[in-house]
C-alpha positions as CSV (number, residue, x, y, z in Angstrom):
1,X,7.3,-48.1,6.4
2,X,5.7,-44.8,7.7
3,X,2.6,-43.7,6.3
4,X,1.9,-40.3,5.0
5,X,-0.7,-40.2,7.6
6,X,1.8,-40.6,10.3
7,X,3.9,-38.1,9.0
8,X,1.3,-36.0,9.0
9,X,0.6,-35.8,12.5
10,X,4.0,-35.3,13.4
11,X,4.0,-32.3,11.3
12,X,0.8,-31.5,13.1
13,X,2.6,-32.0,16.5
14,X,5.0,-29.7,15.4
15,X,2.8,-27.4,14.4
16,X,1.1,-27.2,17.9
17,X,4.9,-26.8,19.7
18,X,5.5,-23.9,17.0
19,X,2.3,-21.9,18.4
20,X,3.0,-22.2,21.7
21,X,6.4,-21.2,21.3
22,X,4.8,-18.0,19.7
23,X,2.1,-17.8,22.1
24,X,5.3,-17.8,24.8
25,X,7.1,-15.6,23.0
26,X,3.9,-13.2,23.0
27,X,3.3,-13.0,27.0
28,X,7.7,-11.9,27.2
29,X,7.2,-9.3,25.1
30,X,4.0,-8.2,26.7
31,X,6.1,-8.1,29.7
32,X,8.9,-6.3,28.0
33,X,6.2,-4.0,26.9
34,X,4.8,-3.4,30.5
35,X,8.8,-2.4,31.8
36,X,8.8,-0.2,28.6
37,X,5.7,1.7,29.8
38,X,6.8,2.0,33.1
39,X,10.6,3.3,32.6
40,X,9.1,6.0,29.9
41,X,10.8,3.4,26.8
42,X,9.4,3.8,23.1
43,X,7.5,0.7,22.0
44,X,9.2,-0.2,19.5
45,X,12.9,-0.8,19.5
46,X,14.1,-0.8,15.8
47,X,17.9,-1.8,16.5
48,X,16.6,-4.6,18.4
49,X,14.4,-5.9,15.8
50,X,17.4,-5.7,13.0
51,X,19.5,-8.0,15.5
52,X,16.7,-10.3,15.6
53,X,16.4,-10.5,12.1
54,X,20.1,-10.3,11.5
55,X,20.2,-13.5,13.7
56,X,17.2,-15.4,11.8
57,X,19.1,-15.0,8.3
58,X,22.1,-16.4,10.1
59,X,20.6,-19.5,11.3
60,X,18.1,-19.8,8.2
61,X,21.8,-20.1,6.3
62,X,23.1,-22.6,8.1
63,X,20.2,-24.6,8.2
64,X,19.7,-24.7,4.3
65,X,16.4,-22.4,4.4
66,X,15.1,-19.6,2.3
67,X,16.2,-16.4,4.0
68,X,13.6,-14.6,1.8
69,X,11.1,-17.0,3.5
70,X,12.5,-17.0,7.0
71,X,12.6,-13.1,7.3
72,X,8.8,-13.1,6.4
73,X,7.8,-15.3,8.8
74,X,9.8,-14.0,11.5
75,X,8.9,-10.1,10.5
76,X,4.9,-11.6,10.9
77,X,6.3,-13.3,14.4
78,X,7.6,-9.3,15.3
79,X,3.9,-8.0,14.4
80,X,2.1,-10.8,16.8
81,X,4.4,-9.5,19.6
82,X,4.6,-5.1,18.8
83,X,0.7,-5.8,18.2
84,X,0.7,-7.7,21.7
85,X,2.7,-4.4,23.1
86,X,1.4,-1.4,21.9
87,X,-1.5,-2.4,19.0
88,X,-2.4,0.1,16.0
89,X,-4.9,0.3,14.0
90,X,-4.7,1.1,10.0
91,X,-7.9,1.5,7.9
92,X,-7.5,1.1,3.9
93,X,-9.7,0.4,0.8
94,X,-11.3,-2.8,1.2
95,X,-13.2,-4.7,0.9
96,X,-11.0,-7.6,1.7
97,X,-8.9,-8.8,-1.2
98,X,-8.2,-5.4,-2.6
99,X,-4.2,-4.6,-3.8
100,X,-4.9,-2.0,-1.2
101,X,-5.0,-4.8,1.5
102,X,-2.4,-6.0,0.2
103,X,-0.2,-2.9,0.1
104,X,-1.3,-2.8,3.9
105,X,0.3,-6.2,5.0
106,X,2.8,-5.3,3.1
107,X,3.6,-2.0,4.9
108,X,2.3,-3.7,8.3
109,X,3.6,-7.0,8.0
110,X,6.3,-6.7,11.2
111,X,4.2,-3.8,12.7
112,X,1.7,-5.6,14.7
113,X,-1.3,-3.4,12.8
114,X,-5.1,-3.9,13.0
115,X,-6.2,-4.1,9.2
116,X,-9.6,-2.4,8.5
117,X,-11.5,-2.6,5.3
118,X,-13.1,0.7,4.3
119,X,-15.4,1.2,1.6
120,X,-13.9,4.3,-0.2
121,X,-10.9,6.4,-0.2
122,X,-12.4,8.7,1.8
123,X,-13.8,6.7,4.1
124,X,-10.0,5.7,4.7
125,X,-8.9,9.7,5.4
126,X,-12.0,10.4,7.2
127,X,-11.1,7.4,9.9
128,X,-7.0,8.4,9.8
129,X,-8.4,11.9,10.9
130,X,-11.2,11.1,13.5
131,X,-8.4,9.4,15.4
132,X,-10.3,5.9,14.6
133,X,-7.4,4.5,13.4
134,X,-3.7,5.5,13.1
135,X,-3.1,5.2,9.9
136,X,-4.6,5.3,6.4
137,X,-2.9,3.0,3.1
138,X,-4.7,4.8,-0.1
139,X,-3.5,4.3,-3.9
140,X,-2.0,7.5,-5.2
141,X,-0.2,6.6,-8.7
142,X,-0.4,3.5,-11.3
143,X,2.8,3.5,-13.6
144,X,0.1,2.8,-16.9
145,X,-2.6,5.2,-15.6
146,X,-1.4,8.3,-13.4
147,X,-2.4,9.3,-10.6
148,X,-5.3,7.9,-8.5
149,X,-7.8,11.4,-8.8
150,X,-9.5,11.0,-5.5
151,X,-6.4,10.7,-3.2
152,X,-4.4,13.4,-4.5
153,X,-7.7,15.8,-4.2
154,X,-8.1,14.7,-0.9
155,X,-4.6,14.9,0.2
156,X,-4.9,18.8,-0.3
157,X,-7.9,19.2,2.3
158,X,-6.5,16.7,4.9
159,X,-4.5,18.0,8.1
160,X,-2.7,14.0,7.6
161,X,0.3,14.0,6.4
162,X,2.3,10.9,4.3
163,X,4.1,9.1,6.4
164,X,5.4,6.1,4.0
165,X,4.7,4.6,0.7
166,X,4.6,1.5,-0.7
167,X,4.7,-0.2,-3.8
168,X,2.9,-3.6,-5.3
169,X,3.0,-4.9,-8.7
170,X,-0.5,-5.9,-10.1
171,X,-1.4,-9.0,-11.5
172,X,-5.2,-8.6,-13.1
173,X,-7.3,-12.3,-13.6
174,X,-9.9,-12.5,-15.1
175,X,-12.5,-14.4,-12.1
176,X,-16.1,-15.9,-12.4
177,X,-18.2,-18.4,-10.5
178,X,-16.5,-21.8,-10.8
179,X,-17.6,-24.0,-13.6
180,X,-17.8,-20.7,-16.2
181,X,-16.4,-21.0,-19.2
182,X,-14.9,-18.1,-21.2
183,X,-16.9,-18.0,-23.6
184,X,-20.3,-17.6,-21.3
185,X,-18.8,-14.3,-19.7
186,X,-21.3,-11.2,-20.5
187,X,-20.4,-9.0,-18.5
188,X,-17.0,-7.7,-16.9
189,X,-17.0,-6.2,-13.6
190,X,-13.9,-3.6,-11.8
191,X,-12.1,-1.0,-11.0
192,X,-12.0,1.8,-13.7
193,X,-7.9,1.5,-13.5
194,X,-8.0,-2.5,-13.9
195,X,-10.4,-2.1,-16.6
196,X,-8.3,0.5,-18.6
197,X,-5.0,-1.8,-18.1
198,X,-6.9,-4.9,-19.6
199,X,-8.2,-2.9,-22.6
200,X,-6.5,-5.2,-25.3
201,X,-7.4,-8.4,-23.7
202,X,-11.0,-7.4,-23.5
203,X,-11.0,-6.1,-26.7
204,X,-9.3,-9.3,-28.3
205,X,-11.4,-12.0,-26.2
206,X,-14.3,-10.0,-24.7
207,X,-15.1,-7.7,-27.5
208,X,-19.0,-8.5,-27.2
209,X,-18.7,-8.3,-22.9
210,X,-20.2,-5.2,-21.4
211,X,-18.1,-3.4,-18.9
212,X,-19.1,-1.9,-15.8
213,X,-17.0,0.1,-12.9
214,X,-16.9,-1.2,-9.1
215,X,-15.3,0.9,-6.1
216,X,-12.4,-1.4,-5.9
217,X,-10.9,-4.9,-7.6
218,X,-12.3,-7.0,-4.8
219,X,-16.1,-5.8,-4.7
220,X,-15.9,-6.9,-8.3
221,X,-15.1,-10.0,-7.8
222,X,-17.5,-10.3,-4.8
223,X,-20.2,-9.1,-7.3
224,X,-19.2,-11.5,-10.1
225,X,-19.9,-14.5,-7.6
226,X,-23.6,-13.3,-7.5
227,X,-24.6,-13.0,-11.0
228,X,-24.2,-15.7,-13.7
229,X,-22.4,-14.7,-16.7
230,X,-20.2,-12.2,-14.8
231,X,-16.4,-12.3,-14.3
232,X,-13.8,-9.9,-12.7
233,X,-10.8,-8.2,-13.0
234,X,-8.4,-8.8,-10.0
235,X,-5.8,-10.1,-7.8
236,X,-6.0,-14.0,-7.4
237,X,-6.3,-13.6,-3.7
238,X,-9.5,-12.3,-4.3
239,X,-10.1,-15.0,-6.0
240,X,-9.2,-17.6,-3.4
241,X,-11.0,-15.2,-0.9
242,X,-14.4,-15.0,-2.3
243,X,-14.2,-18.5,-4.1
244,X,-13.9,-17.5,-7.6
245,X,-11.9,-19.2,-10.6
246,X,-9.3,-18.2,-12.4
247,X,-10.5,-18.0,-16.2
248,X,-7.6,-16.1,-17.5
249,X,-3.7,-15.0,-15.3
250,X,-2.3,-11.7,-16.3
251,X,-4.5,-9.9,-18.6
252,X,-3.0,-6.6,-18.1
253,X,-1.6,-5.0,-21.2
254,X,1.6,-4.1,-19.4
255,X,3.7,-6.9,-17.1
256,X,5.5,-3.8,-15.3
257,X,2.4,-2.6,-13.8
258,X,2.6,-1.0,-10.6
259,X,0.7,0.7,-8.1
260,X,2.0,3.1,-5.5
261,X,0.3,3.7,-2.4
262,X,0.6,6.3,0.6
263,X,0.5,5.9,4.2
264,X,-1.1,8.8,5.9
265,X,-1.4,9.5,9.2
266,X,0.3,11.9,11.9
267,X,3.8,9.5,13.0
268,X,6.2,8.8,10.7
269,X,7.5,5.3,9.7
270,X,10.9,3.9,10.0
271,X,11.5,1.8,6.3
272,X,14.0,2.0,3.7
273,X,16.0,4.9,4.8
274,X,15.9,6.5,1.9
275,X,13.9,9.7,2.1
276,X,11.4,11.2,-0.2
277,X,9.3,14.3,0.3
278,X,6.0,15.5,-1.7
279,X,4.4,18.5,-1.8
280,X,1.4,20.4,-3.2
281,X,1.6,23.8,-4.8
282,X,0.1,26.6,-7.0
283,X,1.7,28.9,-8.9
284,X,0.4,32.7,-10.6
285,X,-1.1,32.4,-14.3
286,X,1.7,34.0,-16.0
287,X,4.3,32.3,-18.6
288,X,7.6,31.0,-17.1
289,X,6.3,30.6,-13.5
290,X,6.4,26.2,-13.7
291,X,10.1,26.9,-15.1
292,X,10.6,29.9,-12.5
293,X,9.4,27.3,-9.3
294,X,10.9,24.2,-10.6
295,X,14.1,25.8,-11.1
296,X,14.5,26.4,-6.9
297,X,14.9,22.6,-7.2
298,X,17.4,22.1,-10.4
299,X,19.8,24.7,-8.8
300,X,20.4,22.8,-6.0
301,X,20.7,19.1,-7.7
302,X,17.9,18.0,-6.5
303,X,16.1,15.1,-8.5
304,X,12.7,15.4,-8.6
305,X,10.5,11.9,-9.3
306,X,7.1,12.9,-9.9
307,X,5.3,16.0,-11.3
308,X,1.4,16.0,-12.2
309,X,-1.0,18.8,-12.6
310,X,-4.6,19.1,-10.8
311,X,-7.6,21.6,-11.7
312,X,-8.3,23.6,-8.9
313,X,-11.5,23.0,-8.1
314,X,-14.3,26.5,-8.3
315,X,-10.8,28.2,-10.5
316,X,-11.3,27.4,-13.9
317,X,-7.8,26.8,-15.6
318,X,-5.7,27.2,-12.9
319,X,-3.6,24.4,-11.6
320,X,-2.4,22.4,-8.7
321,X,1.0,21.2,-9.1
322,X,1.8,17.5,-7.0
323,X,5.5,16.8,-7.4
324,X,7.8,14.1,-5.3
325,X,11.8,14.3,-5.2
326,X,14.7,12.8,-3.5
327,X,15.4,14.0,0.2
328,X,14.2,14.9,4.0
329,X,12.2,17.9,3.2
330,X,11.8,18.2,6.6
331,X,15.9,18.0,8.2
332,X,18.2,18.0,4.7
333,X,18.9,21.8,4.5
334,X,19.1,21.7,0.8
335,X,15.4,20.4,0.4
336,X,14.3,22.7,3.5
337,X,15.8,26.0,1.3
338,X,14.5,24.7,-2.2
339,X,10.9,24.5,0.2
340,X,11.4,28.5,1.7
341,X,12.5,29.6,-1.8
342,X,9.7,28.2,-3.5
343,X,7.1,29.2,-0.6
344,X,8.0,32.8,-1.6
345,X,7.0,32.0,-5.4
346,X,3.9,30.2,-4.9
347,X,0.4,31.1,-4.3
348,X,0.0,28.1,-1.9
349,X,2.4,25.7,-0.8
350,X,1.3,22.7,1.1
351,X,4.2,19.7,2.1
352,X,2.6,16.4,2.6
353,X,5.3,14.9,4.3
354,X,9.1,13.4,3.9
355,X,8.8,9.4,4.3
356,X,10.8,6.0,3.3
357,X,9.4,3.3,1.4
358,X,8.3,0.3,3.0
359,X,7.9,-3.3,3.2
């Protein structure tokens, strides 16, 4: 009878004959990438890719395997070879573990992207725009608590503009050093968003815990590993990252929490195919000018998704207006007239880019 033992090392053999498949795949498509270069080709080949994955659900069909699986793994396979081609480089708000890394594979996954940790928001833009990197992932807007302050002030100063988006449901933990127990938890360490989601779980079974703010989900847990009594609030990759347990799973108040995040940069993004353009504006201080602007948009059926109000900073009272709808800002006439018309009403009129959802 076969041991597990030997099975296992067939699986490892297999395992060795998969990578150096991948590793053979990598040094054609360097090659492809060389004749690219050389005969003035784009990098990457969309139509291509779509055949190759076209042909992977086919076979992952017929051979009884998840297709959901399957098209992951082969869209990671695509990465390892566009990265071996033509590599780029995203920065986004780390450190390592964060729903903002995980927004990045998500958006990167089949790109064949450099992922690196920054250790604010701004840090993230500041690296987009020095050229350092090629693109930026930043939260902009949780569906419990609004928008994400920081990126939509900074997405008025930046010369970047958004170049996709990307959305990731959160699941919050609550994570301490292995062997706590909940009841030995003292303090509660995160993000000021996580924190405000969990509010009835910490009010309910923390009550007595004392609650401090960290720059991002994963720092807290990486904190909570270093002091004794401390837990987190975050994703359980974090948790398998920086060796923490899961005391409690999802703590949030609301299961349909999600976070959306931007992809800035100067290139856009091939995703979805469904377009959506924001912008940033401000209007004069005089009644009926919101109604006035917004109404450039209703007379052409245009659906907008988003609108959210800003204090302009050094103006007391006076507001910046962030809205999102439903087009190519940028090539759909009716969005491009709805943009000139409203240009001649505003004060300042700023569009941050027309994009497709990825991942």
């Amino acid at each position: 009878m076969t041991s597990i033992d030997e099975l296992r090392r067939e699986i490892d053999d297999l395992d060795r004959k998969l990578l150096n498949l991948i590793s053979k795949r990598v040094e054609l498509a360097e090659r492809i990438g060389e004749l690219k270069r050389r005969e003035g080709l784009p990098a990457v080949d969309l139509k291509r890719e779509e055949e190759v994955l076209s042909r992977g659900e086919e076979l992952a069909r017929s051979l009884g395997l998840d297709r959901d699986l399957v098209l992951i793994a082969l869209r990671a396979i695509i990465g390892i070879c566009r990265k071996a081609q033509s590599p780029l480089k995203a920065s986004y708000l780390g450190p390592r573990g964060s729903f903002s890394e995980e927004a990045a594979i998500k958006a990167f996954l089949s790109r064949g992207v450099d992922l690196n940790p920054m250790p604010s928001i701004r840090e993230v833009f500041r690296a987009a725009e020095a050229g350092d990197v090629d693109y930026g992932v930043v939260p902009v807007e949780n569906s419990i608590e609004g928008g994400v302050k920081e990126t939509l002030d900074l997405l008025v100063e930046t010369p970047l503009r958004v170049c996709g988006e990307v959305q990731v449901r959160i699941s919050l933990n609550l994570i301490a050093r292995p062997g706590t127990r909940l009841e030995e938890v003292n303090l509660v360490l995160s993000h000021p968003h996580a924190l405000a989601q969990c509010r009835g779980f910490l009010s309910r079974v923390l009550r007595n815990a004392r609650l401090e703010s960290c720059s991002s989900t994963a720092e807290a847990v990486r904190r909570a590993m270093e002091v004794e009594g401390a837990a987190a609030i975050a994703s359980k990759n974090a948790a398998v990252l920086y060796g923490g347990e899961v005391l409690a799973s999802d703590i949030q108040d609301v299961r349909d929490d999600v976070t959306r995040f931007f992809i800035v940069g100067r290139d856009r993004l091939e995703g979805s195919g469904r377009r959506k353009t924001s912008i940033i504006f401000r209007l004069r201080h005089k009644p009926g000018s919101l109604y006035d602007a917004l109404s450039t948009f209703a007379s052409r059926a245009i659906n907008l998704t988003r609108i959210e109000s800003r204090p302009v900073k050094e103006r007391p009272w006076e507001y910046l207006f962030h809205v999102d709808f439903e087009g190519d800002g940028e090539k759909d006439e009716r969005c491009v007239e709805a943009l000139r018309e409203l240009e001649e009403k505003a004060l300042f009129l700023k569009i941050l880019g027309s994009y497709e959802e990825l991942g």
